[in-house]
C-alpha positions in Angstrom: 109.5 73.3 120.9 109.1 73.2 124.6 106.6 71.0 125.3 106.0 72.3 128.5 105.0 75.7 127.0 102.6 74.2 124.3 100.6 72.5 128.1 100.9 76.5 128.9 98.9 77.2 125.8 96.3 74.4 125.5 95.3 75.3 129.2 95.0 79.6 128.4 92.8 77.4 125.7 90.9 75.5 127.9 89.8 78.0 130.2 89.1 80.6 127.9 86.9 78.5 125.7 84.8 77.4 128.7 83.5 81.4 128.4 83.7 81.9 124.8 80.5 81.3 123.1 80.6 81.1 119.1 78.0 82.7 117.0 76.3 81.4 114.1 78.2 81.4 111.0 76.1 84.5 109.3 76.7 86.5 112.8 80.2 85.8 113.4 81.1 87.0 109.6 79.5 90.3 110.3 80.2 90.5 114.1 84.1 90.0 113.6 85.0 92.8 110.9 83.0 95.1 112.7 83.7 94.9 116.4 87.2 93.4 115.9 88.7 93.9 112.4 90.6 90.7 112.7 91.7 87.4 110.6 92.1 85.7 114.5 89.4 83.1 115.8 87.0 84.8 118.2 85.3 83.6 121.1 83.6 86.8 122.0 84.6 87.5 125.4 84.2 90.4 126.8 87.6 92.6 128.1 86.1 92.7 131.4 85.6 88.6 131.5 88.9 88.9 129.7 91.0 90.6 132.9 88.9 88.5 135.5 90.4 85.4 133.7 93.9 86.9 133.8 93.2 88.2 137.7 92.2 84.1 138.4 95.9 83.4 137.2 96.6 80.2 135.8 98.8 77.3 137.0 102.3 78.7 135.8 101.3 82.1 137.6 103.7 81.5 140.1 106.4 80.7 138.6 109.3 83.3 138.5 108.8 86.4 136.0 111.7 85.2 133.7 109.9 82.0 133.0 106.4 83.4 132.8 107.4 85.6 130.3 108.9 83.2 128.0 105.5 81.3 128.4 103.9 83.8 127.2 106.0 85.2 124.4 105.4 81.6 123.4 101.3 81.7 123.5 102.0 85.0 121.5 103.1 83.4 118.5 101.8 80.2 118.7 98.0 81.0 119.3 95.5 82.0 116.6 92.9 82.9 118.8 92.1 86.6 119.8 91.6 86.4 122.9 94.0 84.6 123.9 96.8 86.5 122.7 95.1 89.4 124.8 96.0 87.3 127.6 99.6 87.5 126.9 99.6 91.2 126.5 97.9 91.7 129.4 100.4 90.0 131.5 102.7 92.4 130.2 100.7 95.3 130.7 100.2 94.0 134.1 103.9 94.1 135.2 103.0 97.9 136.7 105.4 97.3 139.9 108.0 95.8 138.2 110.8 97.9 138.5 112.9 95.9 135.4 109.6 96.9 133.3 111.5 98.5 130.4 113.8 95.2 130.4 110.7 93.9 129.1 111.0 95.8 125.9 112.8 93.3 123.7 109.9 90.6 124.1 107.6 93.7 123.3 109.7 94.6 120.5 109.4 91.0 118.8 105.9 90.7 119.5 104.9 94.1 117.0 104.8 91.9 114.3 101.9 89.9 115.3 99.8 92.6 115.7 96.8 93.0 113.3 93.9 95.1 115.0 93.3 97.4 116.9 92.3 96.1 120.2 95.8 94.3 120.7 97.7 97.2 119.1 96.0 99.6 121.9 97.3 97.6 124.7 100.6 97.2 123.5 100.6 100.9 123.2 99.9 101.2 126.9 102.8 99.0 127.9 105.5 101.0 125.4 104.2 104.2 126.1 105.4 103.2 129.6 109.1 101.9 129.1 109.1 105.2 126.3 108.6 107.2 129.8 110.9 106.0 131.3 114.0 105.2 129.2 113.1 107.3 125.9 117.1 106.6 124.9 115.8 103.0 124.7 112.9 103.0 122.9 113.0 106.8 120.7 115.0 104.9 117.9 112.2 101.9 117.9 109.6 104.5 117.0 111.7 106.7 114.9 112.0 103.2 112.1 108.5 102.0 112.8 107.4 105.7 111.6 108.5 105.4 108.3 107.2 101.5 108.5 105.9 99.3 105.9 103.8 97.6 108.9 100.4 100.2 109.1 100.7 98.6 113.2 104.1 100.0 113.5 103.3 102.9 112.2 100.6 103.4 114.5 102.7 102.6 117.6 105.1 105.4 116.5 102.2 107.4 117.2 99.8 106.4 119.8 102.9 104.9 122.0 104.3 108.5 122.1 101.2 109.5 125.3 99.2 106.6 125.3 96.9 108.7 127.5 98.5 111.4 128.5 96.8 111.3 131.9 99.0 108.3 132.7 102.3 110.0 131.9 104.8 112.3 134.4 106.7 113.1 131.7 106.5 113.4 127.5 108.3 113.0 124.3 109.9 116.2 122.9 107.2 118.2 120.5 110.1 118.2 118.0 109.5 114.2 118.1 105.8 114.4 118.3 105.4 116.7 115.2 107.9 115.2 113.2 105.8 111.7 113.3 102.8 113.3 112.9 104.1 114.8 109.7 105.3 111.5 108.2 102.1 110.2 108.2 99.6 112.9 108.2 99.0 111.7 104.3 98.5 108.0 105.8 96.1 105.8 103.5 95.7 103.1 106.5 92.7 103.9 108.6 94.4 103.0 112.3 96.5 104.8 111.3 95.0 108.0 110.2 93.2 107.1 114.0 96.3 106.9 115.7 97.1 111.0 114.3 93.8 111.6 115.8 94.4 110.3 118.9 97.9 111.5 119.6 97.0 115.0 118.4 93.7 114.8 120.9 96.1 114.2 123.6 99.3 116.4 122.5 96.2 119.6 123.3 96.7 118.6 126.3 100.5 118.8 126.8 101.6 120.9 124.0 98.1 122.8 123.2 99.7 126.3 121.6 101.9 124.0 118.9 99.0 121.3 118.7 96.6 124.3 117.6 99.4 125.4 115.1 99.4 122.2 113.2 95.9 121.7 113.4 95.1 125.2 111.4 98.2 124.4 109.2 96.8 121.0 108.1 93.0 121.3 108.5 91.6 120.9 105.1 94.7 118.0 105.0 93.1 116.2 108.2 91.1 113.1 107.0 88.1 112.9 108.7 88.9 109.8 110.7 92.0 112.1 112.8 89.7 115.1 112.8 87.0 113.8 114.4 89.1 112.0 117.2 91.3 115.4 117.4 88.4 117.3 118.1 86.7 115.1 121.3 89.3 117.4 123.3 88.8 120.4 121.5 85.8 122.8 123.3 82.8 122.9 121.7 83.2 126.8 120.2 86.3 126.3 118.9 85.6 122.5 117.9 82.6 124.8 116.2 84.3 126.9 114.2 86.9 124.3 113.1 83.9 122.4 111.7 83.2 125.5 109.6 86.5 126.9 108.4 87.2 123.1 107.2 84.1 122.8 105.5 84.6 125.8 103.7 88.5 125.1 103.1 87.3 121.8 101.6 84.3 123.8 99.8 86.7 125.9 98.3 89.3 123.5 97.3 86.7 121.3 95.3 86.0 124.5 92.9 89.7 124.5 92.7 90.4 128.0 94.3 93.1 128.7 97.4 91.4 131.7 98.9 91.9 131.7 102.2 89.4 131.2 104.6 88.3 133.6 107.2 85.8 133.0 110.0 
């Protein structure tokens, strides 16, 4: 162990903690599963407080980008405290102008494993869906195993990491890919899952919006509530209307155990 790296970590610690605050007992149990859904420690900073902390830099924040990273991939798996693993995604997610981003994508790649809710997985979305952009050869294969996962957070990255936001992107993964992961896990039992079909169906509209409609109407009645209400935040509100009521009456119909299909 370098001992070096484990100073690294104890001073994230130190600094973070001086911000945390931690609830009462009774609190924290019902705070944490709700606002977090995680088995880390929380102090219960906010994300804003969170990036300021990061922005202030800490006293290996100059060193050279091949050390800094190692320090911390190191506070990634050695820390059991939420936030400040955050801090170690967000220096990746922060590496914007760094033309060797996507070099970065074999840390990323061993980090996936020590995801376990939602907040972290979203940022490490962010930061793949941005080496996916720009070396898909790289990264396509990644997403294509973690698809068919026994990890529920890998399977979510095959999904969400595919836009991210699709705002943010120049460029897109092939509908043939988006479709075909959507498809594996339509059926998905794992709630972040079953969110992470909603959100990267609510931003395919947006880049593929004849096809995305197609699978939509093909799979309505299949949708679990958890995708189709995220799916429809981009939908407008008469269609998003009329969905409402042909899946309603789909799912009416199905429960009397008839296949009539329905017309609107």
């Amino acid at each position: 162990m370098d001992h070096s790296f484990v100073s690294c970590l104890k001073e994230v610690e130190k600094k973070l903690k001086l911000y945390g605050r931690k609830p009462k007992k009774s609190a924290a149990t019902a705070a944490t599963p709700e606002i977090y859904n995680t088995e880390l420690e929380v102090w219960f900073l906010s994300t804003p407080k969170q990036r300021e902390l990061h922005k202030r830099g800490f006293s290996f924040s100059k060193e050279p980008h091949h050390i800094q990273k190692r320090i911390w991939k190191f506070i990634w798996d050695k820390s059991n405290v939420f936030e400040v693993k955050t801090q170690s995604l967000f220096y990746y997610q922060s590496r914007r102008s760094d033309a060797d981003f996507e070099r970065y994508f074999t840390d990323l790649k061993a980090m996936v494993g020590g995801i376990e809710n939602w907040a972290h997985s979203d940022v490490y979305s962010d930061c793949l869906s941005r080496i996916l952009e720009s070396n898909p050869k790289k990264v396509m294969p990644t997403l294509e195993k973690w698809n068919e996962s026994k990890n529920p957070w890998k399977r979510r990255q095959s999904l969400v990491s595919l836009f991210y936001y699709q705002s943010m992107r120049e460029s897109y993964p092939s509908k043939t890919k988006v479709f075909k992961f959507l498809n594996g896990l339509i059926k998905d039992e794992h709630y972040y899952v079953q969110k992470g079909v909603g959100w990267t169906l609510r931003e395919a509209i947006q880049v593929y919006p004849k096809e995305t409609y197609a699978f939509v109407d093909k799979h309505l009645e299949a949708l679990s509530s958890i995708a189709f209400t995220t799916v429809m935040e981009k939908v407008p509100t008469t269609k998003k209307d009329k969905y409402k009521v042909k899946r309603s009456r789909a799912r009416a119909l199905a429960r009397a155990g008839k296949t009539k299909t329905v017309k609107i």
